[in-house]
DOKEFI-423408 format. One line per 10 residues: number of its first residue (from 1); their letters; for each residue x, y, z of N, C-alpha, C. Coordinates in nm, 4 decimals, padded with zeros to 6 digits. Each point is the difference from the previous one (the first is absolute). Layout:
% DOKEFI-423408
NUM> a> X,Y,Z,X,Y,Z,X,Y,Z ~ ...
END
This chain:
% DOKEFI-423408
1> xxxxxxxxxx> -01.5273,00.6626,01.4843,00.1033,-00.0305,-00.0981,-00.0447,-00.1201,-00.0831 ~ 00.0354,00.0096,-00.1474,-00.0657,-00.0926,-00.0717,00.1263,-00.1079,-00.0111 ~ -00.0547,-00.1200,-00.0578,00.1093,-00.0878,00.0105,00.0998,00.0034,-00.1050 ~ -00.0056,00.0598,-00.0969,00.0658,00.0362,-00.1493,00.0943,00.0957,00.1131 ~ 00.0229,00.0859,00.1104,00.1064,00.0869,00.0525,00.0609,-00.1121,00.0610 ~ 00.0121,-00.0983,00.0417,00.0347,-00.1084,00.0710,00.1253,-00.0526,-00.0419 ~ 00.1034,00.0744,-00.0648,00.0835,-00.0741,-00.0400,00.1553,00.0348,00.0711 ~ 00.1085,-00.1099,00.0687,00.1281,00.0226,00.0205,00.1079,-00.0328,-00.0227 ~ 00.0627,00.0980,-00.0333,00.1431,-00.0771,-00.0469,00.1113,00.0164,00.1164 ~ 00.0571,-00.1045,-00.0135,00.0905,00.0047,00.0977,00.0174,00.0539,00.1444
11> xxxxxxxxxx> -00.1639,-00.0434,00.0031,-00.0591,00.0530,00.1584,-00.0078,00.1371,-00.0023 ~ -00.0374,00.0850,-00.1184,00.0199,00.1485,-00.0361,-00.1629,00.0255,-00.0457 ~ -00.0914,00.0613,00.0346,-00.1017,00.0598,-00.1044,00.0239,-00.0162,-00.1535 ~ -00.0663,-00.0602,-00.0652,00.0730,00.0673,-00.1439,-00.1353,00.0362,-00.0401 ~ 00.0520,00.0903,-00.1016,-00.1240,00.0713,-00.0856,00.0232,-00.0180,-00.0981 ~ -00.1438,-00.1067,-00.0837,00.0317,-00.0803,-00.1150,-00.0344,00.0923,-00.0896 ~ 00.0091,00.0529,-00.0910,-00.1010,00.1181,-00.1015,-00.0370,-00.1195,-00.1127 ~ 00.0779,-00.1106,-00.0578,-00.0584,-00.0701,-00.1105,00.0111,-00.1231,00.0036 ~ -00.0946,-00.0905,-00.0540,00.0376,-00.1815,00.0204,00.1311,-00.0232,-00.0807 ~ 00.0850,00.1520,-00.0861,00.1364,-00.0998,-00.0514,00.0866,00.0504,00.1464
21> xxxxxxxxxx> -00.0245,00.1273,00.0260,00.0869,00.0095,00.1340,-00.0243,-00.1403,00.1050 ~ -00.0798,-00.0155,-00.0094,-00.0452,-00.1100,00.1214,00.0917,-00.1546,-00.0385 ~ -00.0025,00.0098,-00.1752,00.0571,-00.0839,-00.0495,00.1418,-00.0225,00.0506 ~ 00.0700,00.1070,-00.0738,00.0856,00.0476,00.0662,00.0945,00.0002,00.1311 ~ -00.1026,00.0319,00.0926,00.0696,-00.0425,00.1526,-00.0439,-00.1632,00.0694 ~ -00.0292,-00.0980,-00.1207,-00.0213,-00.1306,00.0921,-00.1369,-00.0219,-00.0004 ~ -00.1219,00.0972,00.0279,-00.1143,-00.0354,-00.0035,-00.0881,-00.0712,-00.1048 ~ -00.0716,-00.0678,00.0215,-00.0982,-00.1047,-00.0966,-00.1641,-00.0371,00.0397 ~ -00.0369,-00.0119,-00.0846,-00.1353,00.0074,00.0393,-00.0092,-00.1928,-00.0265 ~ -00.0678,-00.0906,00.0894,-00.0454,-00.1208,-00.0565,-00.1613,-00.0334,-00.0165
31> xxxxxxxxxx> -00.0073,-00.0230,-00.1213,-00.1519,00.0186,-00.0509,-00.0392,-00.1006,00.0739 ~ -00.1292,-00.0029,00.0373,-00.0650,-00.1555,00.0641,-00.0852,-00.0184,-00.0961 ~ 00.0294,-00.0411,-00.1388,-00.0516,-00.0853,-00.0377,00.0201,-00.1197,00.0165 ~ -00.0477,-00.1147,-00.1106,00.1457,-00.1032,00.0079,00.1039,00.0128,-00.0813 ~ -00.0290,00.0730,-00.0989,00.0920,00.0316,-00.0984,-00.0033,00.1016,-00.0871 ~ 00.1335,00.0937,00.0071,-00.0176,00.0867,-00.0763,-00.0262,-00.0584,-00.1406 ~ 00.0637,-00.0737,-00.0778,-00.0357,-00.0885,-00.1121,00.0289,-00.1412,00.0366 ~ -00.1427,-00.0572,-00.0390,-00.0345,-00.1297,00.0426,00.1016,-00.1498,-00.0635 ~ 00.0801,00.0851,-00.1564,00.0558,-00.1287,-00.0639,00.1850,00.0405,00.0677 ~ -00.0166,00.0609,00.0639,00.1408,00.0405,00.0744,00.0285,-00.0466,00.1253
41> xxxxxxxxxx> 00.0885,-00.0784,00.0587,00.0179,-00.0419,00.1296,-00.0028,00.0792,00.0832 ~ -00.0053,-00.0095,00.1553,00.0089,00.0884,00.1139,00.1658,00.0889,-00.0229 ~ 00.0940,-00.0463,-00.0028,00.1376,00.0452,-00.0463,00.0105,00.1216,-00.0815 ~ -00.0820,-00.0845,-00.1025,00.0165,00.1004,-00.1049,-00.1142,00.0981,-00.0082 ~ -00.0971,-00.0149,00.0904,-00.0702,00.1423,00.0166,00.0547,00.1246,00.0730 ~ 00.0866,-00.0279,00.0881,00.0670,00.0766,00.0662,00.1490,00.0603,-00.0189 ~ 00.0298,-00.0760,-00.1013,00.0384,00.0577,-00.1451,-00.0083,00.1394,-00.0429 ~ -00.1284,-00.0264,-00.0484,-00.0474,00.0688,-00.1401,00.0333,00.1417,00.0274 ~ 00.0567,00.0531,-00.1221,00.0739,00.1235,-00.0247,00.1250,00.0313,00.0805 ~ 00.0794,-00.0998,00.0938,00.0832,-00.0157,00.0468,00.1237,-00.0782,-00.0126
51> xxxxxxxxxx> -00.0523,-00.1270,-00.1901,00.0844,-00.0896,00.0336,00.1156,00.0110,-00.0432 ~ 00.1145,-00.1081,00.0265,00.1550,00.0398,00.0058,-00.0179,-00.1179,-00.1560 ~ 00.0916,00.0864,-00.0677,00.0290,-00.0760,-00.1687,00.1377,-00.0841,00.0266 ~ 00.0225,-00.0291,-00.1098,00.1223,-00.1031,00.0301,00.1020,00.1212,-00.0864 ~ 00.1175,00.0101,00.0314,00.0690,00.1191,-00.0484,00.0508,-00.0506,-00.1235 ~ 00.0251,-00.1179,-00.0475,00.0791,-00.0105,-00.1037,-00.1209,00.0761,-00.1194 ~ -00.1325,-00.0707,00.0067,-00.1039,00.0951,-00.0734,-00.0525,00.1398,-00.0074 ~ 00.0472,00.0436,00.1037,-00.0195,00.1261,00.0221,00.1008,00.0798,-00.0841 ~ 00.1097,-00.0192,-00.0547,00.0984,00.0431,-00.1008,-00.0439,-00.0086,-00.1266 ~ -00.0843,-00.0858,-00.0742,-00.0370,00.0194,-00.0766,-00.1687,00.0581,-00.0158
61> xxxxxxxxxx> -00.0919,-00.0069,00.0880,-00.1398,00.0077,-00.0064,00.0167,00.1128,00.1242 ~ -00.1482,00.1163,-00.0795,-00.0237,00.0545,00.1425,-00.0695,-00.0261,00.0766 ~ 00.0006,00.0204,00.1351,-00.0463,-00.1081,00.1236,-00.1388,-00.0154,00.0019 ~ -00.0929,00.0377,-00.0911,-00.1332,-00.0681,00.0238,00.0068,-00.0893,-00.1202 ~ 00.0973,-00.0354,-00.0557,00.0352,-00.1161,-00.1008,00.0764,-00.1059,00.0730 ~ 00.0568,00.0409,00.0743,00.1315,-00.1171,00.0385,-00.0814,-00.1076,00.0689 ~ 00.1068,-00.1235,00.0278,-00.0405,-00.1070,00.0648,-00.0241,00.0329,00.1327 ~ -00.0865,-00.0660,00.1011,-00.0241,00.0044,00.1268,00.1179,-00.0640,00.0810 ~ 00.0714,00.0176,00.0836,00.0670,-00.0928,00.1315,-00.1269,-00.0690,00.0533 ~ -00.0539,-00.1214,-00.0373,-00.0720,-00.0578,00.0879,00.0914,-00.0308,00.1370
71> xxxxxxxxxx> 00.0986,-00.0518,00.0206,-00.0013,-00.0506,00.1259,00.0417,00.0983,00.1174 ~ 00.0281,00.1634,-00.0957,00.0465,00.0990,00.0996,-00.1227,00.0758,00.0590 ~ -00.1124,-00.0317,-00.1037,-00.1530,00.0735,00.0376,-00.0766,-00.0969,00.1254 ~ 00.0317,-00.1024,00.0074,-00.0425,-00.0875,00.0761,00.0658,-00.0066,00.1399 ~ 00.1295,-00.0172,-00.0235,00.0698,00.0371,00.0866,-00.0311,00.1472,00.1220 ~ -00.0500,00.1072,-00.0886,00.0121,00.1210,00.0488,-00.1979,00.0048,00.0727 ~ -00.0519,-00.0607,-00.0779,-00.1713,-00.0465,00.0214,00.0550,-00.0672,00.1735 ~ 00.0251,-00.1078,00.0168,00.0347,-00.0897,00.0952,00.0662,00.0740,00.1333 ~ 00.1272,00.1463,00.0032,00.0147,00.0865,00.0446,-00.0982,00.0763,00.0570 ~ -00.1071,00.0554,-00.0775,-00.1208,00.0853,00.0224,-00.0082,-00.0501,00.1110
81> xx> -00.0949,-00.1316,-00.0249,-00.1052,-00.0641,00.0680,00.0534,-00.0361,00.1455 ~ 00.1084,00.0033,-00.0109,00.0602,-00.0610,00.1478,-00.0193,00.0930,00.0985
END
């Protein structure tokens, strides 16, 4: 068995078919680099393509325009890691 079949959810086999399914149910891959991008903090690499906007901007801009929640991305970074 290869290690890509290796995956469980909820103490269940699961059978991942795609990295958004994988996305999807909780799973993440952590790169070992040091950084996915080097001018980006640890926080905010773990982030990326995940982060939470601030909603009042999100009403006017669409969300790869809007402002970032820094302290909710950090917050949620700090969660991970624990």
């Amino acid at each position: 068995m290869a290690l890509k079949d290796l995956f469980f959810l909820e103490g269940k086999d699961a059978k991942i078919k795609s990295s958004q399914e994988a996305l999807n149910n909780g799973f993440a891959m952590v790169h070992q680099e040091f950084a996915l991008f080097p001018n980006l903090s640890i926080a905010e690499n773990i982030k990326v393509k995940k982060e939470h906007t601030l909603e009042f901007t999100d009403r006017f801009f669409p969300k790869h325009l809007s402002k970032l929640d820094t302290q909710k991305n950090h917050e949620d970074s700090k969660n991970i890691l624990k």
